[in-house]
C-alpha angles and dihedrals in degrees: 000000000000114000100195147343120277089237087051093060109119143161080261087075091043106139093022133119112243136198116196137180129202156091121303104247096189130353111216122190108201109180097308098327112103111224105202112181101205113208131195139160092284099054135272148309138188120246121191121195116200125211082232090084107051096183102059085027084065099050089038087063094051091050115109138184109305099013104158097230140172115215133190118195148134121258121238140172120273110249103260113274098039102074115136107215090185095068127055080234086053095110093038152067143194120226101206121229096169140031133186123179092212086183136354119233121221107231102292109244080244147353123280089226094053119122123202088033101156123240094252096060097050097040081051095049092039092153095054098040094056088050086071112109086240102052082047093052086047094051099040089052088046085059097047088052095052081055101049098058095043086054085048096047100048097045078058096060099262132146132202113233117177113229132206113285093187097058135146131292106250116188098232132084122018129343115285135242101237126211116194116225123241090201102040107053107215095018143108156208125209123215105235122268090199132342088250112135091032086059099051085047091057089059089050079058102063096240080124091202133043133190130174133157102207149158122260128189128199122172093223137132110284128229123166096278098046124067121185081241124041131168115228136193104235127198144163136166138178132238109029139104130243093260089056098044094050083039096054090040091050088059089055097052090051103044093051088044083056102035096039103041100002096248125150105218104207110233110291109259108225112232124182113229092251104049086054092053087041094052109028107012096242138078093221096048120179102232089198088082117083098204117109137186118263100203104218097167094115092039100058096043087107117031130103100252105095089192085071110027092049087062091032097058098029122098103257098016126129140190122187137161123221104202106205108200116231088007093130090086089066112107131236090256093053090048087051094051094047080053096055091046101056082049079077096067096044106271110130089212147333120246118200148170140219119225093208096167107356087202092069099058116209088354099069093043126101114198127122083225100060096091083060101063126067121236084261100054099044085051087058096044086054094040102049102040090052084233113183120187106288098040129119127215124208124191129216112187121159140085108335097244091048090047098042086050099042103041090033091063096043085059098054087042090059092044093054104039124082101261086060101044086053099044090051093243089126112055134168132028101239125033113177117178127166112222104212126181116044132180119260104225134015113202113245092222086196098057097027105230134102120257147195108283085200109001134313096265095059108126114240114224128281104281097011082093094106092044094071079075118038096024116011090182098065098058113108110215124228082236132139136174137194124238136185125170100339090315133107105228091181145329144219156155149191107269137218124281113175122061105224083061098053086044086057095052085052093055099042082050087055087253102143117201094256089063100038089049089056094043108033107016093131099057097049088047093054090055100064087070109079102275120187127248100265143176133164139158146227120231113201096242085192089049094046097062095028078064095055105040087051085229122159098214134047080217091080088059108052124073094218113025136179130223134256081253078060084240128133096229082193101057097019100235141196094051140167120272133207130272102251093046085060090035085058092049090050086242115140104185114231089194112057124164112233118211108251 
């Protein structure tokens, strides 16, 4: 029987017997004592074999890395000189009596201990790679989050309700993961994207709040911070407004930061939608970064540049500055390579000046675009940017979403890079904001219709009710998201209630009755009866803990990822299946791969 974990192993238990269970971590050989770091879930502790007892001395010398071994043994102090003071055993070791291989290991495909190792090896090795003191941190934190916010949530009055995870296939948000059906030949079941309409149900119900923490699947691209399954704390609750939602979820969010990692959030800042894309281009901005817009569309109407007055004087068009202090130390090459990474995002340059001696106006400015831009306009720019000699000047014009996107992601690049840190244009370790006030719709150019900036169910303020209507553009949605640190933790809204209202978004989304009736009968249905005001959001549980851990994948958080290729390289799914598992689910493959 095991008496404590290996990591738990203090000078409280010094004197005492021990019996431990765990990997051998690394096996050392030190003139004819044996040196076996044991490793479990909880951390490490030194075991030292003796040559006194042959017995356990002859097993100790056949032990390699990740044995599974049980060892009994008395704690004793470290000689003086060999303390650890990175590990609770630090001060500590065991003198093993006892040892048992429970079971052998093969050679491990690489060391626990071992940096740069690539995804696919990990991914492959799964098993292994969660076994390293840093996947197990992750995980366990993972789990004490989890925790946190249940214990938050029900001292809050909310209750966990499972919700359906075959569902019906709805045409808005990402693509579905479908599931044939055995019973119904030709239909199907969708895994849910998210638990959404079952949720707002529940509150037709009368069950007033609503918790889950529950899997998702959407069949989308992949990027580091997006899995084909993700897990999401869902909530939802009646009869309050949007204030005391975004208030009461705040709270959560605080209290796990401080009881999980011990981290005190500052009070959220509120920023409408439109204030974020004015000042930093995005509606998730890192507020760590000290770089904000300059508009200049109405500045460069007039001037000679067309690079500047097309945008400038075209619907839709933008031109902003984004002044960098200090940035005139920045070499050509660095300029240039600014230049090719905004090309990512759309933009077809980047044009820029150097404020060399702001006293001597456009003398004392460097720039191939100077000769461009009238007296009136460069007094603006350095107006307006609050430019000081020094200072370097870069320009985003194009279409709004190319330059919001473009210059928006060359911000946060600077910030982040070292120039900036040293510079002190990055400050502070946690940033949380809460972006209000979205719009309702964004126009799909391509299809030329008008469609859910969040999702369909999303409340329109008090009195934009007769815009969905006559000028879908102008509705401002209940809507709220989290941010930390440029990135969306989670998002929600108050949804609506009445049905004629939710009609109305259908229509202004090109949804006629016949359709909404067939896809979301039942909804409009539930809410004749006399369904409650209601709002609730969904907090990326992934996100959450990728955050803390400062981890740059969601891949390190999660115990069995897939890859950006959306495959498990451990179990090798997807496969194929046999052919009477697809002829009893009435699917005859087109595409089938012919041996070769």
């Amino acid at each position: 029987m095991r008496t404590t974990y290996c990591g738990l192993v203090s000078e409280a238990l010094l004197g005492q017997t021990v019996t431990l269970m765990g990997w051998a971590h690394r096996r050392r050989d030190h003139g004819g004592v044996i040196f076996i770091d044991l490793r479990d879930r909880e951390g490490i502790v030194q075991v030292v074999c003796d040559p006194d007892r042959p017995e356990m001395f002859k097993v100790a010398e056949d032990v390699r890395n990740e044995f599974c071994l049980k060892i009994e043994g008395k704690v004793r102090e470290r000689p003086a000189g060999t303390h650890n003071a990175n590990i609770t055993s630090g001060k500590v070791e065991v003198l093993c009596h006892a040892i048992e291989v429970l079971n052998p290991s093969i050679t491990p495909p690489f060391q626990l201990d071992e940096e740069n190792l690539s995804e696919t090896t990990r991914l492959t090795h799964r098993v292994l790679d969660l076994r390293r003191p840093a996947m197990q941190r992750n995980m366990i934190l993972r789990y004490r989050v989890a925790m946190e916010v249940r214990k938050f949530l029900d001292a809050n009055g909310f209750i966990d309700i499972e919700t359906p995870m075959l569902t019906k296939s709805t045409p808005e948000g990402a693509r579905d993961y479908l599931v044939p059906s055995r019973v119904h030949d030709g239909m199907f079941f969708a895994l849910p994207q998210s638990p959404q309409l079952f949720k707002q149900l529940l509150m037709v119900s009368g069950f007033d709040r609503y918790y889950q923490i529950v899997k998702c699947f959407r069949d989308e691209d992949l990027r580091a911070d997006r899995q084909p399954e993700f897990t999401q704390i869902d909530i939802e609750t009646s009869f309050l407004t949007e204030e005391e939602i975004r208030t009461m979820f705040e709270g959560m969010i605080r209290s796990t930061f401080e009881h999980a990692i011990g981290v005190k959030l500052p009070a959220f800042p509120v920023m409408t939608w439109a204030e974020a894309m004015q000042r930093y281009g995005s509606d998730k901005p890192d507020l760590r970064v000290k770089l904000e817009f300059t508009e200049l569309t109405g500045v460069m109407a007039d001037v000679d540049f067309k690079v500047f007055s097309g945008p400038a004087t075209t619907p839709g068009g933008r031109v902003v500055a984004l002044r960098v202090p200090g940035g005139g130390e920045m070499s050509r090459g660095e300029i240039d390579a600014y230049t090719e990474f905004v090309k990512i995002y759309g933009a077809k340059g980047l044009a820029w000046i150097k404020v060399n001696d702001i006293g001597k106006g456009r003398e004392g400015l460097q720039s191939p675009i100077v000769k461009n831009l009238h007296d009136r306009a460069l007094a603006a720019v350095l107006e307006k940017t609050g430019a000081a000699s020094g200072d370097l000047i870069f320009f985003g014009a194009d279409k709004a979403k190319v330059v919001n996107d473009a210059i928006g992601a060359l911000r946060v690049k600077i910030g982040h890079s070292e120039f900036g840190r040293a510079r002190g244009l990055m400050k502070g370790e946690w940033t949380p904001l809460w972006v209000i006030d979205f719009p309702m719709f964004e126009y799909d150019e391509e299809a030329q219709r008008w469609s859910a900036m969040h999702h369909p169910f999303t409340s329109p303020k008090d009195g934009h009710e007769d815009w969905l209507e006559t000028d879908p553009g102008r509705c401002i949605a209940k809507a709220y998201d989290v941010v930390l640190n440029g990135v969306e933790l989670g998002g929600g809204s108050v949804r609506i209630h009445r049905e004629e209202v939710q009609s109305k978004v259908f229509r202004a989304l090109k949804i006629d009755a016949e359709e909404a009736q067939a896809k979301f009968g039942f909804l409009l249905d539930a809410l004749q009866y006399g369904a409650p005001p209601h709002g609730g959001i969904a907090i990326g549980l992934d996100r959450f803990v990728m955050l803390m851990t400062g981890a740059e994948s969601l891949r390190d958080v999660i115990a069995f990822p897939k890859t950006q290729r959306a495959q498990c390289l451990l179990t090798n799914a997807p496969g194929p299946v046999d052919e009477k598992q697809l002829r009893e689910l009435h699917i005859r493959l087109r595409n089938v791969q012919t041996a070769s």
